[in-house]
C-alpha positions in Angstrom: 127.6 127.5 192.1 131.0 126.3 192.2 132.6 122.7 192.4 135.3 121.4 193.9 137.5 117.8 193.7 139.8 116.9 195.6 142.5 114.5 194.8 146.0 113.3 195.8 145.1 111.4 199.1 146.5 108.0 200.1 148.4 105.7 202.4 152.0 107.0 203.4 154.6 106.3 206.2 155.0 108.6 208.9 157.4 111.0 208.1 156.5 110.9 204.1 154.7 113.8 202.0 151.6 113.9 199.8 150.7 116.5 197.7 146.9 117.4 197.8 144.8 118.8 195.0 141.5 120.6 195.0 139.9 121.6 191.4 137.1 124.1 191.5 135.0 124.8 189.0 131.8 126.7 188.3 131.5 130.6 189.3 135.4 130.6 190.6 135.2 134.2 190.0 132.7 134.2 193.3 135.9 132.8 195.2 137.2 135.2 197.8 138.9 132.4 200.2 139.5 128.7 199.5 140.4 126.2 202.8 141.2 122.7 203.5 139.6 121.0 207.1 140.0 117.9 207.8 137.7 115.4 210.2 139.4 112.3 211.9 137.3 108.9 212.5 135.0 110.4 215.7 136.4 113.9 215.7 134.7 117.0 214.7 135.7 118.2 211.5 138.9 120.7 212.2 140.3 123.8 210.3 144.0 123.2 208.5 145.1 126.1 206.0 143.4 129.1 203.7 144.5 130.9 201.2 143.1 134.1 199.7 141.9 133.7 196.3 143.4 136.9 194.5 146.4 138.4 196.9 147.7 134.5 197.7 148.0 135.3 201.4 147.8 132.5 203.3 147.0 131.2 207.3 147.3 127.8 209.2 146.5 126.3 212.2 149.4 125.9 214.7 149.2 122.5 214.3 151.1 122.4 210.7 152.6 125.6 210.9 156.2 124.6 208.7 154.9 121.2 207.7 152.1 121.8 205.1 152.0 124.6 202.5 148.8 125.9 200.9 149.2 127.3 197.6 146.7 128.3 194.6 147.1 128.0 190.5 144.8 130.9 189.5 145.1 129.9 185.9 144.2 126.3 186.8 141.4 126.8 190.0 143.4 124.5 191.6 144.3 125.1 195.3 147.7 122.2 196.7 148.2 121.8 200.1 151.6 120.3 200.0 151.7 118.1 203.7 155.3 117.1 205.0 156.8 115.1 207.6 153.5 113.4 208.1 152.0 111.5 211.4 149.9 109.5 213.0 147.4 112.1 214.2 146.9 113.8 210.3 145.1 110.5 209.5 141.8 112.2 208.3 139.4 112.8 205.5 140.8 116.0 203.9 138.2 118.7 202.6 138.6 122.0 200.8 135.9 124.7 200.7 135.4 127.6 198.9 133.6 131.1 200.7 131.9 133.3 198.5 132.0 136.7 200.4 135.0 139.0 201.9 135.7 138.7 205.3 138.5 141.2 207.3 139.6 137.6 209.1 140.7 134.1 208.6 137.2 132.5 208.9 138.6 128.6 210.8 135.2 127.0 211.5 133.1 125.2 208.7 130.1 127.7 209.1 131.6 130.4 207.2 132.2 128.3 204.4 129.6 127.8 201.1 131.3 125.1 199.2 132.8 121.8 199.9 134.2 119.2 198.1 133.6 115.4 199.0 137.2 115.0 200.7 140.2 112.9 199.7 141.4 110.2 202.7 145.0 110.7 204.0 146.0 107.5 206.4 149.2 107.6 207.9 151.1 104.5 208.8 153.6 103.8 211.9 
């Protein structure tokens, strides 16, 4: 089993950063892929970044392609995803989850994924 918390979520202006945190613990040495999703008020829960446990590759939706960053602290099980030049529309619960198997592709939908943490609000501001 492995556990994950996020952290780092909060009430900015649009246009401002946050810096997001998700600690895993447990069997991290199962980890093959760790993600962040995120699910707006009446929206279906939507894929945002992933990052490959051991290599450090990475892959985002086009959405926040040159605003966020997703990085990992090996030594720490900790996985960031750094989110710049905020708006309206990245107002959402933020999740990470962890996959437990190899995959040849960036798995995007929440099916492929066996662990989730219980999410950390980001509400932008106008």
């Amino acid at each position: 089993q492995v556990q994950l918390v996020e952290s780092g979520g909060g009430l900015v202006q649009a246009g401002g950063s946050l810096r997001l945190s998700c600690a895993a613990s447990g069997r991290t040495s199962s980890i093959y892929t760790m993600a962040w999703f995120r699910q707006a008020p009446g929206k279906e829960r939507e894929f945002v970044a992933a990052i490959r446990w051991s290599s450090g590759s990475t892959y985002y939706t086009d959405s926040v392609k040159g605003r966020f960053t997703i990085s990992r602290d090996n030594a720490e099980n900790t996985v960031y995803l750094q989110v710049n030049r905020l708006n309206s529309e990245d107002t959402a619960v933020h999740c990470c989850a962890a996959a437990n198997s190899w995959r040849t592709f960036w798995a995007t939908t929440p099916n492929w994924y066996d662990y989730w943490g219980q999410g950390t609000q980001v509400t932008v501001s106008s």
